[in-house]
N, C-alpha and C positions, 0 to 999 in steps of 0.2 A: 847871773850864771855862776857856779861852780867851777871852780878846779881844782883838778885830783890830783893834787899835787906830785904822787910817788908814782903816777901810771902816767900823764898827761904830761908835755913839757910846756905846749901854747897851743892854742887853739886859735881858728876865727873863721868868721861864721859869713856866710858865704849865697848871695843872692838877696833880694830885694821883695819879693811876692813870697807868702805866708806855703804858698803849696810848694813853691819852688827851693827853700831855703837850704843849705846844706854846710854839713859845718866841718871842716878840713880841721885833723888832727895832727900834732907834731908826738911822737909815743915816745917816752923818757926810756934812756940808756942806762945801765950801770957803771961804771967804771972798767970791769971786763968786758965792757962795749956787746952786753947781755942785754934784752930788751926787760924793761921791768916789768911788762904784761907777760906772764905764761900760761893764761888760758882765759875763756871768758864763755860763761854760760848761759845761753837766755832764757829765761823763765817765762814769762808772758809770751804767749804765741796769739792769732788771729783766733783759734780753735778754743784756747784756753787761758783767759785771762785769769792771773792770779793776784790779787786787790788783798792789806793787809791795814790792818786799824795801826794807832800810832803807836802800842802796847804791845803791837807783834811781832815790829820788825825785826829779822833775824839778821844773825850774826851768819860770816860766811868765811869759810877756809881755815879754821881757827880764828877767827879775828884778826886776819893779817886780810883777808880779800875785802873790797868793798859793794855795798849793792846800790845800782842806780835804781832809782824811784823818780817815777811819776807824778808829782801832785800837783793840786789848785797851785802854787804856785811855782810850778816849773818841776825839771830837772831838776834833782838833789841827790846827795850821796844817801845812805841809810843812815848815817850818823847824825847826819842836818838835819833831817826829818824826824828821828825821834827828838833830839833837841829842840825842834820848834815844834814840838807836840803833834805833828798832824802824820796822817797816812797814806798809802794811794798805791801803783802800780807797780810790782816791783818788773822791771825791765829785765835785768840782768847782771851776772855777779863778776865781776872782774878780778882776779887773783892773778 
């Protein structure tokens, strides 16, 4: 598992059985006690799934936001993923 280190403060993951799992977020603060998430967009819906090669993956908010993806091997940020060459579902963009 991944962490997003500039949005995320700790995580943990939450339940026993694979359908039931859920995973409790701590959301990182700034110093003006400002949240460091201020918006987060999902792109993949039930309706329309959007699936990206390891060559496509886009950059998001100027390059200051990050996108989670989907792959064969889990959760990853967009950055992890093209770094380990592969592709898969982009979930959604956190800035």
């Amino acid at each position: 598992m991944y962490v997003f280190y500039n949005h995320i403060k700790d995580f943990q993951l939450i339940g026993e059985d694979t359908l039931e799992k859920k995973i409790r977020l701590k959301m990182a603060y700034l110093e003006s006690n400002e949240p460091a998430i201020i918006g987060l967009r999902r792109v993949s819906r039930p309706g329309l799934r959007v699936y990206v090669g390891k060559g496509e993956i886009p950059t998001y908010y100027g390059g200051l936001g990050t996108s989670i993806i989907s792959t064969s091997k889990g959760l990853m940020t967009g950055k992890q993923a093209w770094l380990d060459g592969i592709g898969g579902e982009i979930l959604l963009y956190v800035y």
